[in-house]
N, C-alpha and C positions, 0 to 999 in steps of 0.2 A: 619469597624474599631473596633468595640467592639468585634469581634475574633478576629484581632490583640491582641486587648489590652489585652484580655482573655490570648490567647497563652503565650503572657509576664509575665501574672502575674504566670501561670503553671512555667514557667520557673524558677522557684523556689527552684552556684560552688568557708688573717687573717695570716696573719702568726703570728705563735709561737711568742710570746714576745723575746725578747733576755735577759734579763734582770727581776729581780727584780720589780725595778720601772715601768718599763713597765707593766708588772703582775698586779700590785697596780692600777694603773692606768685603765684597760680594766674593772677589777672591780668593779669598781667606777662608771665607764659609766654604763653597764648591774644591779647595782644597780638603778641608775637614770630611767632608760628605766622602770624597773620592779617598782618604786614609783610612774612614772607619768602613767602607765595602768593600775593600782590600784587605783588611785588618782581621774582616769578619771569618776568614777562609774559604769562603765564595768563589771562584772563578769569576774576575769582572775585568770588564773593560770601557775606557774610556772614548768616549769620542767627542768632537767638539765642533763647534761652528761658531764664529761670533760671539757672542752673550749666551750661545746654548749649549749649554753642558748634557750630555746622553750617559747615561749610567746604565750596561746592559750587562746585568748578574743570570750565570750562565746557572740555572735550576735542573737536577734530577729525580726522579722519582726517589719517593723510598729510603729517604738517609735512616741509616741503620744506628736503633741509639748505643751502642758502643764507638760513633765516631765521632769524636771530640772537635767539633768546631764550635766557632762563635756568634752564634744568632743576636747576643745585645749590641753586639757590633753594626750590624748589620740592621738592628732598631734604630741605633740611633743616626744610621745614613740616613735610612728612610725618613727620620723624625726633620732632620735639618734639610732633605730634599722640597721640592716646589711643589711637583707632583708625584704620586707613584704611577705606573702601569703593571696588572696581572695579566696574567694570560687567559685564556678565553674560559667562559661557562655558558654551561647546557640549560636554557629556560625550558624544565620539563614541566608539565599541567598536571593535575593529577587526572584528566585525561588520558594523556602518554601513559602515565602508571598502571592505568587498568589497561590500555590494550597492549602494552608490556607483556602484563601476565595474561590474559586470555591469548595471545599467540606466543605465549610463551614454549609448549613444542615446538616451535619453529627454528624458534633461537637455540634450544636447548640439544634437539635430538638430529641423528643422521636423517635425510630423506627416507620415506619406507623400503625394507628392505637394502639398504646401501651401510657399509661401515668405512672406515677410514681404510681402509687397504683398496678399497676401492678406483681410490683416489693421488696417495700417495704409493712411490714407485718399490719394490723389493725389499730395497737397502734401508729405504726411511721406516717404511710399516714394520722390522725388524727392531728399527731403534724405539719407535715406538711400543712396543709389544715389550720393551725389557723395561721400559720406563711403566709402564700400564702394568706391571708385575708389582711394583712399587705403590701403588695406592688404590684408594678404596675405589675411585671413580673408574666407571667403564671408558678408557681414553679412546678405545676401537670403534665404541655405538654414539658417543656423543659428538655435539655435532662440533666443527671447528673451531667457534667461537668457546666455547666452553673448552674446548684442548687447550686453548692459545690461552687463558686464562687460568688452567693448572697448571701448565707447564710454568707460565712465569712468575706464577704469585706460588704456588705452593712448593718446586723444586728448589725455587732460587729463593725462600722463605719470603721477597720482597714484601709482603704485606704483613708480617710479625715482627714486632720489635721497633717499628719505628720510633724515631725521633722526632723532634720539630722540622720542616720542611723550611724551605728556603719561605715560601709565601706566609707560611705560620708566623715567621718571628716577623718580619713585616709587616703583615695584618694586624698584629698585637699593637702597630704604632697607631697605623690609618684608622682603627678601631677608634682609637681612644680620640679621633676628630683633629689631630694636630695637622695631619696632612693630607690635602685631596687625592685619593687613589681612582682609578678607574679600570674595568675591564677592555684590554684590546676588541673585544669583539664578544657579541652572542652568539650563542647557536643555538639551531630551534630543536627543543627534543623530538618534536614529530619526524620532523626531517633523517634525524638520525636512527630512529626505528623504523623509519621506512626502509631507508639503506640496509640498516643489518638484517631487517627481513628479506630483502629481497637478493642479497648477495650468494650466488650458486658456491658450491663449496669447494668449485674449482679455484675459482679465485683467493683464497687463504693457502693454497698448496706452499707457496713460501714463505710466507708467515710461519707457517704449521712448521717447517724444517727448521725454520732460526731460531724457533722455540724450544726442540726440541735439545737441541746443541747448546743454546741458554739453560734446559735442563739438566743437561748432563752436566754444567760446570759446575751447576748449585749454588749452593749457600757460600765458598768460597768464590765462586766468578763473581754475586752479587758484592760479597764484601772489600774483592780487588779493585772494582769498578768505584765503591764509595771512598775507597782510600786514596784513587786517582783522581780524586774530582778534590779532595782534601788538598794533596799537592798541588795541585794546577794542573796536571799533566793529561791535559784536554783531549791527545790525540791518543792516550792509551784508554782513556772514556770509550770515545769512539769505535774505537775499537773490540771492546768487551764484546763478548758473544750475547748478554742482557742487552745492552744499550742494541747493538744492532737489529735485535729482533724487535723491540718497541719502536725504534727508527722505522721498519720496514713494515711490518703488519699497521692493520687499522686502528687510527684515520690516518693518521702521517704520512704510511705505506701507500695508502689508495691514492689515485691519480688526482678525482677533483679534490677531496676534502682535502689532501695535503698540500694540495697548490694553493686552494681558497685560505689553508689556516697562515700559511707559509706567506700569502698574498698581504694580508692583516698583519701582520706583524712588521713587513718593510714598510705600509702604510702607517701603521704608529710609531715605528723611527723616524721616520719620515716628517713626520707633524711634529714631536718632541723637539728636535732640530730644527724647527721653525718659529719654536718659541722660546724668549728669553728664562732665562732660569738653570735650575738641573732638576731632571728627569731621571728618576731608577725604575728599573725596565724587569721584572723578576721575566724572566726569557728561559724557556726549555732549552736545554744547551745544544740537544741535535739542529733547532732552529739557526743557531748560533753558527756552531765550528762542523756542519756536515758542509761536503763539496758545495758552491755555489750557493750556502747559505747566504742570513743575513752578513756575517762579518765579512765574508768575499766578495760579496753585493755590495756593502757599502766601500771597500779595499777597492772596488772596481769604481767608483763613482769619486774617487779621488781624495776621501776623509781619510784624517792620519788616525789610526788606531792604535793606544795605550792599552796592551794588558799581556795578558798568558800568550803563547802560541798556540794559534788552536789548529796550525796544520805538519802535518810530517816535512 
């Protein structure tokens, strides 16, 4: 069950007015929509085309429930939006599931005979060794994938105490059938236990390090990171030693999957902004405000963008 639960957390996706009045009217609501996603303490921003309104609500892992924002705010954009869009989910079978765990040493353990020092250089196998002092798991014998996942859930507590997520208080709307939501895109579980079975453990070598650094900040780095995303203050997000390391490691970090998930997402801007309405977009925020993300991509294609600053 903890490669299940592993695997999961890896998984880590109108007509024309007639009138005058009517005019008056549509933008009165797409004002309201754009007051309560701002209002919500969300990071969001506007974009626009024509008749199409783009609502991209910039989402982090993990809000920590001592951080006081506004998720009914943030319902009821969703509730008076045309469409919603989520971010991508893993169609696993329970196929996937069983050969999950029957290769699950794979996942779980070093190659035979190999530990992490193996791997990593002096200076890191050191930092690691102080942090491996610190809890129960063998951080030396297991294999990466399992490092990268105590390091960031258990040092920086991100998996205890959570609150509602950006996609929770939204869901609670789409749920209830008022508005059509959709997922950007699937992904296939098989696909992606093939990847992490087959990924050599050199390839996590930085991943493993920006974890590590993520660990050391702790429970304090995770909860400065939540209070930035509070204020708006997109580029001190970014920044965090947490956000960096989820930015960088797998899938984001890997060449295809973070170009393929990265590809999906300027494809659903893209379409949103071709149809009349407004559209709210719940968006991982690294997608958002990292170098040459979406906001830079669309900033480069000539859309005037309403919201936070998402760069230094």
């Amino acid at each position: 069950m903890r490669v299940v639960g592993l695997f999961a957390f890896c998984l880590f996706m109108a007509l024309t007015p007639a009138v005058s009045v009517a005019q008056d009217v549509e933008v009165t609501e797409v004002d309201d929509v754009v007051v309560e996603a701002r209002r919500s303490g969300a990071p969001t921003w506007e974009v626009t085309r024509g008749g199409s309104t783009l609502l991209l609500v910039g989402a982090i892992q993990a809000l920590p429930k001592s951080l006081e924002w506004r998720p009914d705010a943030l319902e009821r954009a969703a509730e008076r939006s045309d469409r919603v869009l989520y971010s991508h989910a893993a169609n696993v079978s329970p196929a996937d599931i069983v050969r999950l765990i029957w290769r699950s040493g794979t996942l779980t353990r070093m190659p035979r005979g190999k530990t992490s020092a193996d791997y990593l250089s002096p200076e890191w196998t050191q930092r690691l060794t102080a942090l491996d002092a610190l809890t129960r798991d063998d951080l030396m014998r297991q294999s990466f994938l399992m490092t990268r996942s105590e390091l960031l859930l258990g040092f920086t507590r991100l998996n205890r105490g959570q609150g509602p997520s950006v996609e929770d208080a939204v869901r609670r709307t789409t749920r209830r059938g008022r508005t059509p939501s959709q997922r950007i895109a699937d992904v296939r579980g098989d696909e992606v236990i093939e990847d992490l079975l087959t990924m050599p453990p050199e390839s996590w070598v930085t991943c493993i390090e920006l974890s590590i650094v993520a660990a050391e900040a702790g429970e304090p780095g995770m909860l400065e990171r939540a209070a930035a995303w509070r204020r708006f203050d997109v580029p001190a997000v970014m920044e965090s030693p947490l956000e960096i390391a989820l930015t960088e490691c797998w899938p984001w970090g890997d060449p295809e999957w973070g170009a393929l998930l990265r590809s999906q997402w300027l494809a659903g801007a893209e379409g949103a902004l071709a149809q009349d309405g407004t559209t709210l977009a719940i968006v991982p925020l690294r997608v958002l405000a990292e170098p040459n993300g979406l906001l830079d991509t669309l900033e480069a294609r000539g859309f005037e963008i309403i919201g936070p600053v998402w760069k230094r």
